[in-house]
BARO-561021 format. One record per residue (C-alpha): residue in three letters; z, y, x. Coordinates in steps of 0.2 Angstrom, whole numbers, padded with zeros to 4 digits, always signed. Last residue first. Example, Ala and Ser with C-alpha at 12.3 -4.5 7.8 and 13.67 -1.06 7.14 Angstrom:
BEGIN
Ser+0036-0005+0068 Ala+0039-0022+0062 
//
This chain:
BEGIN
Unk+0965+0724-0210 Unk+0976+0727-0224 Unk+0978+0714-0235 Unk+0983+0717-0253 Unk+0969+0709-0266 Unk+0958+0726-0268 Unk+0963+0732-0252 Unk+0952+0717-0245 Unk+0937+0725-0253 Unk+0940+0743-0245 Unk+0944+0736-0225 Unk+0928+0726-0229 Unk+0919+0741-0230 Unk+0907+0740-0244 Unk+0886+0732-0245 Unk+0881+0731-0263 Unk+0863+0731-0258 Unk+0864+0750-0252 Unk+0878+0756-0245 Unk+0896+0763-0253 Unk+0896+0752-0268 Unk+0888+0757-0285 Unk+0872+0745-0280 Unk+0879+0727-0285 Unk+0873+0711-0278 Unk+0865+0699-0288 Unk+0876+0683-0293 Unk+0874+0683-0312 Unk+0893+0692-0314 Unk+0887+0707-0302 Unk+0893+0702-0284 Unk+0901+0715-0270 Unk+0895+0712-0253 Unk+0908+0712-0239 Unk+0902+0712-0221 Unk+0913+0707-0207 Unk+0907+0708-0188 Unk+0917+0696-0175 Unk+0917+0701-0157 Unk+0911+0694-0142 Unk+0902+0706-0131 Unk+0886+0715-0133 Unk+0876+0709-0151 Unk+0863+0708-0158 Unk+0862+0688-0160 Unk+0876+0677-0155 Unk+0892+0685-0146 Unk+0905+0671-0150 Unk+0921+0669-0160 Unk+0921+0651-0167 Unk+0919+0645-0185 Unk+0923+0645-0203 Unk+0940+0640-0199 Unk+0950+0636-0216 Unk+0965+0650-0218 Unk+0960+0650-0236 Unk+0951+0635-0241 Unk+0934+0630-0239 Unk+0922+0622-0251 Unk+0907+0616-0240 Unk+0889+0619-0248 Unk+0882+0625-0233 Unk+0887+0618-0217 Unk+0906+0623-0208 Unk+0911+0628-0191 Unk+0899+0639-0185 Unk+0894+0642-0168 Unk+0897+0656-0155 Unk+0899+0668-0172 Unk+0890+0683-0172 Unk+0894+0686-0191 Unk+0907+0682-0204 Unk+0896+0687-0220 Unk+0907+0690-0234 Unk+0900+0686-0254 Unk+0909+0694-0268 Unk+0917+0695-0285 Unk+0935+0688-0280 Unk+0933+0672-0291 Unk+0916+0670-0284 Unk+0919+0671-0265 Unk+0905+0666-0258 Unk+0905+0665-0240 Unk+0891+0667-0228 Unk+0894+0659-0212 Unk+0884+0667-0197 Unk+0875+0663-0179 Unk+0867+0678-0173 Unk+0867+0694-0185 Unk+0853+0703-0178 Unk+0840+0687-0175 Unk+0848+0678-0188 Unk+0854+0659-0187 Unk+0863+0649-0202 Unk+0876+0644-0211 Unk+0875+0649-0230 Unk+0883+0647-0246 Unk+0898+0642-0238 Unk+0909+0640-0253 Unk+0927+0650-0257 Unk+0945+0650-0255 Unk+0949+0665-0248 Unk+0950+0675-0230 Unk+0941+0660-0221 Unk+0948+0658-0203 Unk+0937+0662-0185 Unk+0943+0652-0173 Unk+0946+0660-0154 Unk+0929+0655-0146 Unk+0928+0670-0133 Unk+0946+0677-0132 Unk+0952+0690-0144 Unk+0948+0709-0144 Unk+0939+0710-0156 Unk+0935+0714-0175 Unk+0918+0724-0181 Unk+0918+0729-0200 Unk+0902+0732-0209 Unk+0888+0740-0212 Unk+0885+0751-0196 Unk+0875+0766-0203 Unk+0861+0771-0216 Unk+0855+0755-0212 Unk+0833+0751-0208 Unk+0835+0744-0191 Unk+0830+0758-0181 Unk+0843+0767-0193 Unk+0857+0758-0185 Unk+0860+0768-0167 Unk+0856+0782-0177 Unk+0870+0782-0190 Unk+0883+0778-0178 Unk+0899+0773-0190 Unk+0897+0766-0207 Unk+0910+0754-0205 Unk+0926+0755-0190 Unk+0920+0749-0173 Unk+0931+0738-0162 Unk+0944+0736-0175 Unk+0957+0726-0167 Unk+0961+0706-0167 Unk+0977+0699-0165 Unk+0974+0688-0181 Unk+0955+0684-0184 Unk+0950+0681-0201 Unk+0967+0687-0211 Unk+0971+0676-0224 Unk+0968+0687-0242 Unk+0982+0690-0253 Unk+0982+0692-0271 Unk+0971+0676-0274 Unk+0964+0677-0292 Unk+0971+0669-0308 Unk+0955+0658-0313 Unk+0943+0669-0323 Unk+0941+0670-0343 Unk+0925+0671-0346 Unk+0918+0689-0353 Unk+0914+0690-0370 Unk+0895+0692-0373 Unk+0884+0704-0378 Unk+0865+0699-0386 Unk+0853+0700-0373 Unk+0837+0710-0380 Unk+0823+0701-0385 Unk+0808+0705-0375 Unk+0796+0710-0388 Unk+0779+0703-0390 Unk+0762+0706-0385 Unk+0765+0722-0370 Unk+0750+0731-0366 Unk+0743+0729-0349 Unk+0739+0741-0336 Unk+0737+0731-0319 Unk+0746+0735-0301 Unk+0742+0725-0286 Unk+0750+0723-0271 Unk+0747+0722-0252 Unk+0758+0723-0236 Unk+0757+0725-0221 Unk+0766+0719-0202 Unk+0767+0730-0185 Unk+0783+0722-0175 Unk+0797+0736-0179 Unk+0810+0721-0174 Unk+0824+0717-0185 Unk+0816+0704-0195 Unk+0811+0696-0180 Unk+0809+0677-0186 Unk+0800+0683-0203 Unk+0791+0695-0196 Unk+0796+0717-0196 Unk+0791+0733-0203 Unk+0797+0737-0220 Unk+0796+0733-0240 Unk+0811+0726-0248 Unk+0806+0734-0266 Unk+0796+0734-0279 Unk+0797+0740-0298 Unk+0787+0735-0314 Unk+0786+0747-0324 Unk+0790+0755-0341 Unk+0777+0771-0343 Unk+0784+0787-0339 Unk+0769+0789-0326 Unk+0777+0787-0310 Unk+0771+0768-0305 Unk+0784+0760-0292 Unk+0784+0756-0276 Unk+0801+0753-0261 Unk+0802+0754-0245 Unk+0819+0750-0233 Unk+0821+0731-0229 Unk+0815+0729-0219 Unk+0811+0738-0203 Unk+0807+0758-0203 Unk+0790+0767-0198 Unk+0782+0760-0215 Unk+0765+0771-0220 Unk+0758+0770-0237 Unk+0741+0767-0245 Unk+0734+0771-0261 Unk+0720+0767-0272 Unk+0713+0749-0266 Unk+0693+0746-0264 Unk+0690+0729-0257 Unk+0691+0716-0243 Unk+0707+0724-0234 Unk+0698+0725-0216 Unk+0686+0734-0223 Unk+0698+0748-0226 Unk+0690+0758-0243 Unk+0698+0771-0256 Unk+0698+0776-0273 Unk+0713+0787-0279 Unk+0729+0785-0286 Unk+0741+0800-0288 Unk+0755+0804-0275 Unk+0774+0801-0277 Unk+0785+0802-0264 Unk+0802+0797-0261 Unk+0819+0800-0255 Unk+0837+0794-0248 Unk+0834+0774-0248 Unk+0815+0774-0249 Unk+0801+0776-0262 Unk+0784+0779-0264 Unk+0780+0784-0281 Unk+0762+0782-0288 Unk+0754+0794-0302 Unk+0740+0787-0308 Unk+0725+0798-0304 Unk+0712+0786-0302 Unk+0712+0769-0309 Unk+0702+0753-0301 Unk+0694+0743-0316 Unk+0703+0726-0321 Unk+0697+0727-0338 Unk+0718+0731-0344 Unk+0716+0747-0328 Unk+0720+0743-0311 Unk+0730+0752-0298 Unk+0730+0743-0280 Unk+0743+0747-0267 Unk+0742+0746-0248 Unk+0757+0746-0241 Unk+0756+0750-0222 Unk+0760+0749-0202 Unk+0742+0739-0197 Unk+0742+0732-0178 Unk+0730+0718-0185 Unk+0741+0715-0200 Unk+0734+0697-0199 Unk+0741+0696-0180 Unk+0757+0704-0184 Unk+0759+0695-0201 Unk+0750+0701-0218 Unk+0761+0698-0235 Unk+0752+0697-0252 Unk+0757+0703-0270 Unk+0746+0701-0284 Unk+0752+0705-0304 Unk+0763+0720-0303 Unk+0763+0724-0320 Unk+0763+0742-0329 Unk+0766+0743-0345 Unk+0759+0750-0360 Unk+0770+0747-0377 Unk+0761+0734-0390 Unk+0778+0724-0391 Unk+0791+0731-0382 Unk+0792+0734-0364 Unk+0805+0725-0352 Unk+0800+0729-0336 Unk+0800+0713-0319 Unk+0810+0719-0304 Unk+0804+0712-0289 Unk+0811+0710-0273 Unk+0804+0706-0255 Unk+0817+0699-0244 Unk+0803+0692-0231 Unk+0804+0676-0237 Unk+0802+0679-0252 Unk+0787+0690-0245 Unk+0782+0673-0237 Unk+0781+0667-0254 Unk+0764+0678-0258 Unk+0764+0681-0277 Unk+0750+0680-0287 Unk+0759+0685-0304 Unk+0752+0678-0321 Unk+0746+0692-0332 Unk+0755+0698-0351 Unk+0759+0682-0360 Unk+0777+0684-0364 Unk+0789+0675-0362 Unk+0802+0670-0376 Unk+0820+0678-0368 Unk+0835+0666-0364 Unk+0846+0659-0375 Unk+0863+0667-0371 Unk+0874+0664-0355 Unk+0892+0657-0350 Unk+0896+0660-0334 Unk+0891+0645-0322 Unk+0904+0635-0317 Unk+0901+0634-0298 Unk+0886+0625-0289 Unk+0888+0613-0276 Unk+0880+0618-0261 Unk+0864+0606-0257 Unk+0870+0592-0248 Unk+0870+0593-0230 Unk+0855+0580-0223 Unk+0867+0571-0211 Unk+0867+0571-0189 Unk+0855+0562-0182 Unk+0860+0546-0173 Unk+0865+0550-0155 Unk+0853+0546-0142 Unk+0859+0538-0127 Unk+0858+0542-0109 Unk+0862+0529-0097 Unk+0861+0539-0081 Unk+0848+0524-0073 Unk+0834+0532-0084 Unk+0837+0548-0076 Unk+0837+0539-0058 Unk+0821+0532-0061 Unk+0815+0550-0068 Unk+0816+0556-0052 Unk+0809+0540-0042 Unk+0794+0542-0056 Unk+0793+0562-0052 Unk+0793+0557-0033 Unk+0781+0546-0033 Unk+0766+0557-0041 Unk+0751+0546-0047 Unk+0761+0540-0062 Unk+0762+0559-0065 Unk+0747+0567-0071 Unk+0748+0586-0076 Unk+0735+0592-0068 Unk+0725+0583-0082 Unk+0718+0566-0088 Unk+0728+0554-0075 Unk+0740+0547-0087 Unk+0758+0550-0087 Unk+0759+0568-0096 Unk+0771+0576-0100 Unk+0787+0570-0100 Unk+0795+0565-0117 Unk+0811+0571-0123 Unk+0820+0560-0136 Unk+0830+0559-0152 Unk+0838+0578-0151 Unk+0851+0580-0164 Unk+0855+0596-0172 Unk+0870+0605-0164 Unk+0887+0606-0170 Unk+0896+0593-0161 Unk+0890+0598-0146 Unk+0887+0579-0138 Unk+0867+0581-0139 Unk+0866+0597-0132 Unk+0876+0590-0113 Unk+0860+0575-0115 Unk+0848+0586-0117 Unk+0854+0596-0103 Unk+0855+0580-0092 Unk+0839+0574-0097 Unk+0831+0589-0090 Unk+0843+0591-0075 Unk+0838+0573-0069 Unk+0820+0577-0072 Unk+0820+0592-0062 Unk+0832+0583-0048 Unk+0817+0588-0034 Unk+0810+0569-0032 Unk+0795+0577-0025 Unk+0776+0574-0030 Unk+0774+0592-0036 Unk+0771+0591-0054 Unk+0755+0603-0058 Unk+0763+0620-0067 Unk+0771+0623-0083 Unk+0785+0612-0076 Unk+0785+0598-0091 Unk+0791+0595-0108 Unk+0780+0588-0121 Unk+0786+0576-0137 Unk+0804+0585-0140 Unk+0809+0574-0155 Unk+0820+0580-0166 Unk+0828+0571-0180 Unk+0833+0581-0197 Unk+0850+0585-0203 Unk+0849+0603-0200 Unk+0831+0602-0211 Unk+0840+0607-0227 Unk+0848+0624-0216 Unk+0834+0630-0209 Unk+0826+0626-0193 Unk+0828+0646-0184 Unk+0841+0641-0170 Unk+0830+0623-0168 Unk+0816+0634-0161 Unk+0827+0645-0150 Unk+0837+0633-0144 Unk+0821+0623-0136 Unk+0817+0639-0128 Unk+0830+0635-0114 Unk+0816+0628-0106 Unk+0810+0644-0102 Unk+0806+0662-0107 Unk+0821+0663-0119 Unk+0818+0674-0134 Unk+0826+0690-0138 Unk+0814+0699-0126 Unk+0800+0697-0137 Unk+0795+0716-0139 Unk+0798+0715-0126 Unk+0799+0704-0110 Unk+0803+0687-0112 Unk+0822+0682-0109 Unk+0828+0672-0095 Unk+0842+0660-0098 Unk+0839+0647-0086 Unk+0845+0632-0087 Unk+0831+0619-0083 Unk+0824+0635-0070 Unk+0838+0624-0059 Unk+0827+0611-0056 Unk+0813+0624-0047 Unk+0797+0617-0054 Unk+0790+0634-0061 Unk+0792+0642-0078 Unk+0802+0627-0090 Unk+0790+0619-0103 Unk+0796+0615-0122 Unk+0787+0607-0136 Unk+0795+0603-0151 Unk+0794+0590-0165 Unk+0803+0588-0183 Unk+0809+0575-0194 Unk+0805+0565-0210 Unk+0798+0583-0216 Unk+0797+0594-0232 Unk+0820+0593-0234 Unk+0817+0583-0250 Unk+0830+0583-0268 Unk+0820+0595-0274 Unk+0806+0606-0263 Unk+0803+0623-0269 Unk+0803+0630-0249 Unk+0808+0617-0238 Unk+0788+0617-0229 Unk+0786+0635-0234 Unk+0804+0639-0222 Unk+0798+0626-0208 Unk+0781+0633-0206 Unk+0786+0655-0207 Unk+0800+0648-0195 Unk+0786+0640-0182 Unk+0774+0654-0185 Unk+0787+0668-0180 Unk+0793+0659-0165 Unk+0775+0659-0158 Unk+0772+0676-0162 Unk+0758+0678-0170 Unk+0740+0667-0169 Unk+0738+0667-0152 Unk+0755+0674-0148 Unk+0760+0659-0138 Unk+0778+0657-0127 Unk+0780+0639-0137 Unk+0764+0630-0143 Unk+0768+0623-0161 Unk+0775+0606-0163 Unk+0765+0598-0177 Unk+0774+0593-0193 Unk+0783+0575-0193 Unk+0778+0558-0206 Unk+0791+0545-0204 Unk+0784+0527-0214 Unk+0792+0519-0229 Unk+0776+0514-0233 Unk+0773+0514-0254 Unk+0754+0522-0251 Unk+0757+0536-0260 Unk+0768+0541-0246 Unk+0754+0543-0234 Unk+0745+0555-0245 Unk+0759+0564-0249 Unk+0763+0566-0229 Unk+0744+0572-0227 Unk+0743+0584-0242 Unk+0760+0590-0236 Unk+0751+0594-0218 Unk+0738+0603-0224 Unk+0746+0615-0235 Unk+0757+0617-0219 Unk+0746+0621-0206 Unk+0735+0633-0220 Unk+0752+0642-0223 Unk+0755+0643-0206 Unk+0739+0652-0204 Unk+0726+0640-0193 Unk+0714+0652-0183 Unk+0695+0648-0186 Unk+0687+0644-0170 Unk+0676+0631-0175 Unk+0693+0622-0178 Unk+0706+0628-0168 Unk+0715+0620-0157 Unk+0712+0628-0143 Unk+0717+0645-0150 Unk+0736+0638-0150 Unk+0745+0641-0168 Unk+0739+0623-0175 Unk+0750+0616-0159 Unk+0745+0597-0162 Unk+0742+0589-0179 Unk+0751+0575-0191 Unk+0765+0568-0183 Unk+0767+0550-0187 Unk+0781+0537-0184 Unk+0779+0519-0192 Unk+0770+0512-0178 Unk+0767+0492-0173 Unk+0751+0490-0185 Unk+0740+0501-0192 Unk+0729+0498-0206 Unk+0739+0510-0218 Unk+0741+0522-0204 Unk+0723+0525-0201 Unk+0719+0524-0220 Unk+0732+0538-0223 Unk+0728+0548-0208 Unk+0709+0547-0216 Unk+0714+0550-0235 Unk+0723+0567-0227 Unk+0707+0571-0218 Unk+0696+0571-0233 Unk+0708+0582-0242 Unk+0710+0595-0230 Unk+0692+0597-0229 Unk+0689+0612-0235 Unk+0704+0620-0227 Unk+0694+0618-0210 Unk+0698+0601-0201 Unk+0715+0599-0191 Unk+0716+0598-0172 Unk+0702+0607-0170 Unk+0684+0603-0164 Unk+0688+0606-0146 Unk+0686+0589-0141 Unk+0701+0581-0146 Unk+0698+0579-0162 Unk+0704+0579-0183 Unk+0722+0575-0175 Unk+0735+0561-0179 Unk+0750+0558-0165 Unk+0758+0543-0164 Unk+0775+0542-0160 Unk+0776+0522-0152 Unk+0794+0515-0148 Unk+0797+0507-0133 Unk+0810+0493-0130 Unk+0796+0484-0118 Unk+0790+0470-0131 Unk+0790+0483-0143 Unk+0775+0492-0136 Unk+0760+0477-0138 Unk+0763+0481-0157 Unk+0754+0500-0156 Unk+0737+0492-0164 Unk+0727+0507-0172 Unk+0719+0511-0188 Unk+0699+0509-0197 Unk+0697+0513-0213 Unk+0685+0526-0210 Unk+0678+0529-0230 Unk+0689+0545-0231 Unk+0677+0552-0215 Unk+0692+0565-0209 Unk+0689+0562-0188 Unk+0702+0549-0181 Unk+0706+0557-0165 Unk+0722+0548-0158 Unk+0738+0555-0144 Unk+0752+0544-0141 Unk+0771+0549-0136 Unk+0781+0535-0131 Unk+0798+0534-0136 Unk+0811+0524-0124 Unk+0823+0510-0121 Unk+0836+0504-0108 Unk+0834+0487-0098 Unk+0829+0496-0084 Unk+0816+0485-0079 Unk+0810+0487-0098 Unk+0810+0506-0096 Unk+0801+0506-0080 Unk+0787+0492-0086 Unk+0785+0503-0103 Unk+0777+0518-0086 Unk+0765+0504-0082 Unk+0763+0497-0101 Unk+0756+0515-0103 Unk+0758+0524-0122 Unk+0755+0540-0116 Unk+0767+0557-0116 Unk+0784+0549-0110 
//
């Protein structure tokens, strides 16, 4: 429940079950406050306090301006150091809802997060062996982006660059079903567009934990609000029952990620949502109680994936000193590339030394590139010629001077994108080496295959090269294990449903030349899908386009295979799978319209980048062509 009450602790005692409790404090960012909270009274009725930690409740914000990050992560620190009974501790509430702002300001994902690791560190240095969660963020919102958008940009900076830690002890998620019929608890609705991939419901608790990526699989979640996004009825209606129940029905899929607890909101009378004055929610959740429901323990952190032998490799290069790139990780994200020039030393080269990602609500229904050209004093250029490139063309036009206000300062060029990522591409025209970009397009991190309005900004400088980049000495090949010959076929029984690089204009909304890859049906839903060599699951994961997938890397046969809209996968990253190993179960995950399994072959240059002399872009090839290569016919 959402409020610590010894009231609603009296029907979990009386029960002889027990619970989580939900509790809300505002401890200001004073770093001399010292002062904490006394949570023991709890354990005498088998509940467990999760406290949650904002900078107010008044409409000051539920964390501090960026300024003040600091002070406010000594403050959580003191307030959970003299605490007692409590060792669970979510730092913040729905940083992408507008009424949590401070002074209005909207919280960035990237701010929530900075924030937030300051706090956990800050807790951790003080040797407790506490649990420290980010914030839920407010499902259905677009406040501040796309809800969905913000929670995956969160999670993936939150595990980004972090060695041997998943960036969280656990995770929290609010979910609210529309209107208090009990069957709306499995509703499938969608929203409407350009959301309507998402559920519009209760449901939306799959979405968020489809986008948790893969080092946070193993994590607990805690759903700490759930209610009928309208006043409780006083009625014993079932809602609560079917609640639980489908928590309960997540819980035993063996494949999903743990759910620890759902709290009802709210038991206090402070809002419309007040049920210990509703008899009828309290006999309904009575009988949940009675059900028995048991959380299972979470399920284990994967390991990261083991690495192969690596190929033998010379000393690497001296760097060199030319300018430090500002580089944005969301455009990582994003599968922005960059291909650093070699220049000799005292040669003129161009390096791209800023880059910067703008979301839908940064973008501010912006479509473009905007591209910055700087002389070696850091003076705006004109003239440079400037290439704007795609996958069958380009366009190069010369620098200039020129203003957008919204941008913050002069740039020199800026370029339209009409086609999702990844499909644009820059790079400076003036016979000079380069640096060279690519991966640009339309589209958010969560909806990578929606033309949602997104930007992008880079910077260009005029450098002279200072010392050489030595160049790689050759190398004799390793010598390979003998390679399978024949490939296990992934779905016997199955017939081509659609053959690769078929309707061009059904794909080019979404940046392909064409279908890019090989589709298979015809089998029952949940037929196994089998590995086709002996490999590593590099990655298992959810896509908006692809659905639930299992990458393969198959380094002995020089590529990776995607096994794509899969009902759910059967293996985590960094599993070693044999041939004829099942990889998962044929589903209709993502985009797609009926079950059916897509293949995708991408061929792999010896240090693991994909190779561009294959048929598509990115090293894509028909996975009828790769599997040729070692005698199966598919």
């Amino acid at each position: 429940m959402h409020d610590a009450s010894a009231d609603w602790a009296s029907l979990i005692r009386d029960a002889g079950m027990s619970g989580w409790a939900v509790h809300s404090e505002s401890i200001g960012a004073d770093p001399g406050d010292r002062s904490g909270g006394n949570y023991t009274w709890l354990a005498a009725y088998g509940v467990t306090p999760i406290v949650r930690l904002n900078y107010s409740h008044h409409g000051e914000g539920t964390i501090p301006l960026p300024d003040r990050y600091d002070a406010f992560a000594v403050r959580c620190a003191n307030f959970v150091t003299a605490s007692s009974g409590c060792t669970h501790w979510i730092i913040g509430n729905e940083p992408n809802l507008a009424g949590e702002r401070c002074q209005g300001v909207p919280i960035t994902a990237r701010q929530y997060v900075d924030c937030y690791k300051r706090c956990r560190n800050m807790i951790k240095q003080r040797g407790l062996q506490h649990l420290v969660y980010p914030a839920a963020v407010a499902p259905y919102n677009v406040d501040t982006g796309w809800c969905m958008d913000y929670w995956h940009e969160m999670l993936s900076l939150l595990a980004l660059n972090q060695s041997g830690d998943a960036g969280a002890d656990g995770l929290t998620i609010h979910t609210y079903s529309r209107g208090a019929n009990p069957e709306s608890i499995y509703s499938e609705d969608k929203m409407d567009y350009p959301y309507d991939q998402w559920r519009n419901g209760f449901r939306a608790y799959k979405d968020f934990l489809g986008l948790v990526p893969a080092s946070m699989r193993g994590l607990p979640v805690y759903i700490t609000e759930t209610d009928q996004n309208v006043r409780w009825k006083d009625a014993n209606s079932g809602w609560v029952r079917n609640a639980y129940q489908e928590i309960d029905a997540w819980n035993h899929a063996a494949s999903n990620q743990k759910i620890s607890c759902l709290c009802l909101y709210r038991w206090e009378n402070h809002d419309q949502w007040v049920i210990s004055t509703k008899n009828g929610v309290i006999d309904d959740f009575k009988a949940a109680v009675r059900r028995g429901y048991q959380a299972p323990a979470p399920s284990p952190i994967p390991e990261p994936p083991q690495p192969w032998p690596p190929d033998p490799q010379p000393e690497p290069p001296m760097p060199t000193p030319e300018p430090d790139i500002e580089w944005d990780p969301r455009l990582s994200l994003r599968g922005c590339e960059l291909t650093v020039a070699e220049a000799a030393a005292g040669q003129t080269v161009w390096r791209c030394v800023s880059g910067e990602w703008f979301n839908q609500e940064q973008a501010q229904n912006r479509i473009n590139t905007f591209v910055t050209v700087l002389d070696e004093n850091e003076q705006l250029l004109t003239g440079v010629p400037i290439t704007w490139y795609w996958q069958s063309g380009e366009d190069t036009q010369p620098s200039e001077v020129k203003h957008d206000p919204w941008l913050g300062h002069p740039y020199s060029k800026d370029f339209g994108m009409y086609n999702v990522a990844p499909s644009y591409g820059i790079r400076i025209a003036d016979g000079n080496p380069t640096d060279v970009l690519w991966g640009m397009g339309l589209g958010s991190i969560a909806q990578p295959d929606y033309k949602i309005h997104t930007s992008y900004a880079f910077v260009f400088q005029r450098v002279r090269a200072e010392r050489p980049v030595p160049p790689i000495p050759p190398i004799e090949p390793p010598i390979k294990p003998p390679v399978e010959r024949e490939l296990v076929h992934p779905l016997p029984g199955a017939v081509i449903t659609q053959n690769f690089y078929e309707e061009s204009d059904a794909y080019e909304q979404y940046g392909f030349r064409a279908h890019n890859g090989t589709d298979l049906g015809g089998r029952p839903l949940r037929t196994p899908v089998r590995s086709m060599a002996s490999g590593i699951v590099a990655f298992a994961d959810f896509d908006a386009g692809y659905g639930h997938y299992v990458r393969m890397d198959y380094r002995d046969l020089d590529a990776y295979v995607m096994y794509c809209h899969l009902d759910e996968p059967g293996a985590t990253a960094g599993t070693r799978l044999q041939a004829g190993d099942m990889v998962g179960l044929l589903g209709s995950s993502g985009n797609s319209t009926g079950a059916h399994l897509h293949l995708e072959a991408r061929l792999q240059n010896k240090d693991g980048t994909y190779r561009e002399d294959t048929p598509m872009s990115k090293g894509r090839i028909d996975i009828r062509t790769w599997a040729a290569m070692y005698g199966l016919k598919i």
